[in-house]
N, C-alpha and C positions, 0 to 999 in steps of 0.2 A: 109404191103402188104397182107399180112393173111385177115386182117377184112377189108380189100378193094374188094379182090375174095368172100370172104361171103357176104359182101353187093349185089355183080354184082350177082351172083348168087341167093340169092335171091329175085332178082326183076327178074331174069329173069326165074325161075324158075314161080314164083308168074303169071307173065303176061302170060304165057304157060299155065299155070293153068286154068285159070279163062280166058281160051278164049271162053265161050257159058255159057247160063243162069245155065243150072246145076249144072255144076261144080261151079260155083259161090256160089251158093245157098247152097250146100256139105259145101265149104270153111266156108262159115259165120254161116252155124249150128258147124262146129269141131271147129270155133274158140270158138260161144257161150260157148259150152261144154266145152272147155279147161278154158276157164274165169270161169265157174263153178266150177271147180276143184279148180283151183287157186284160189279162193273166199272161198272157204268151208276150205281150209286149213289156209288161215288169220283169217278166225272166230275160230278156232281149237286154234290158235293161241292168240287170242283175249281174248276167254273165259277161256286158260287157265291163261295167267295174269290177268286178270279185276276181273275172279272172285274166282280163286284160290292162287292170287298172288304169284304164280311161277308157272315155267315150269316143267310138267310131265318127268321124265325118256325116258319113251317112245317120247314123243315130240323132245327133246335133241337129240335120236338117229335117227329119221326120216329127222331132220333138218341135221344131220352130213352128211348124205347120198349125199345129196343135195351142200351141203354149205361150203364154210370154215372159212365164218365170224359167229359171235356171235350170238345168239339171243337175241336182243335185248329187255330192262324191258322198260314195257310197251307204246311198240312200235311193229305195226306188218310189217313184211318184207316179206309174204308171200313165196314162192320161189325164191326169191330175194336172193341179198348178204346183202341185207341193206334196209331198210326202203327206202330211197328216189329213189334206185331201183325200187322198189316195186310200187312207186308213177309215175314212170316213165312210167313203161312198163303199167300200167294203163293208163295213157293219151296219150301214144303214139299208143296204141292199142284198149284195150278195151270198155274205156269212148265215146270217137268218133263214135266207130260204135256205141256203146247202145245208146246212145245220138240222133245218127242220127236216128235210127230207132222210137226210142221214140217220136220224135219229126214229124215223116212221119205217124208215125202210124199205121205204120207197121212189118210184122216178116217172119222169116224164119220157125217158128215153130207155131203148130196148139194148143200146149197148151195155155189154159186161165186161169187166178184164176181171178176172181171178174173182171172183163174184162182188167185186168190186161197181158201185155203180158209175154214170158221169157223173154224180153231186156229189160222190164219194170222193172223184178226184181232184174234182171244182174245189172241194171245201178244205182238201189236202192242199191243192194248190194257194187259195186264199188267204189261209192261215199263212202260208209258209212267204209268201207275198208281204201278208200284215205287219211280221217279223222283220222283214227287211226294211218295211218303211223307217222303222226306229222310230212310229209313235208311240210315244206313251200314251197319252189318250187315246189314240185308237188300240191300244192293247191292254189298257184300262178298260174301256168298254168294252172290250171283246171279252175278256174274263167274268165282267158283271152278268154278262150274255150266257155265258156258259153257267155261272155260280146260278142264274134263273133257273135253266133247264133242270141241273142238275137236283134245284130243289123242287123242282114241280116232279121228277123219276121220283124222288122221293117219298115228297108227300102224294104220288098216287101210289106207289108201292105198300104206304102203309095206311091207306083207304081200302085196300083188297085184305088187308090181315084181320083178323076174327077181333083184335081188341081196338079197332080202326078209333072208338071214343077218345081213348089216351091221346092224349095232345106229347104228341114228341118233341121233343125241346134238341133245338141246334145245337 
């Protein structure tokens, strides 16, 4: 019953929220930022297994704070309990919008590097995060995520062509 009131609440909190363009726009720059954070910490994480093959003291006590699963050898769980956590609340949350904006070409934020946007690097980063957790399910769903997009490019590509009728077969 617990995690049925946090879901309801929630969404209904979330739809209260995001009732006018601002507040929207608020929402998806604190989420950016929060994926940032979250991202910066899986690399902390990353670089201290891959390239110092263990975990720092200090890492160990920042993870405890947090966590009361392991951390796991090389594998990143960012604030996760677990790597395929990790992988989760990435494609439940973060991949999708980076994704989506990347693919509109569009941002909530005015920074640029090489005309590169921040969801551009969010979603570089995210992916490359996703990779490290070693879930297969969450890189199974990531793929299905992407196989979606890729057929929606498609099939509006061939809704603008002159024989748009012809049913294009996969």
């Amino acid at each position: 019953m617990v995690t049925l009131v946090i879901g309801v609440s929630f969404y209904l909190i979330s739809t209260w929220w995001l009732s006018d363009r601002k507040k929207f726009e608020t929402t998806i720059r604190l989420i950016n930022w929060s994926g940032l954070v979250f991202l910066l910490w899986a690399a902390v994480q990353a670089i201290s297994w891959f390239v110092f093959h263990r975990y720092p003291d200090w890492v160990k006590v920042i993870h405890d704070l947090y966590s009361v699963g392991p951390l796991y050898r090389q594998r990143v769980s960012g604030f996760a309990f677990e790597p395929s956590w990790f992988a989760h609340q990435l494609n439940m949350l973060y991949l999708p919008l980076w994704l989506a904006f990347s693919f509109q070409k569009t941002s909530m934020h005015k920074f640029r590097f090489l005309k590169l946007t921040f969801e551009n690097l969010l979603l570089a980063g995210g992916i490359t995060g996703l990779f490290l957790s070693y879930s297969r399910v969450g890189l199974g769903a990531f793929l299905l995520m992407v196989g979606y997009v890729l057929i929606r490019i498609n099939l509006k590509s061939h809704s603008t062509h002159p024989n748009r009728d012809i049913v294009c077969a996969f």
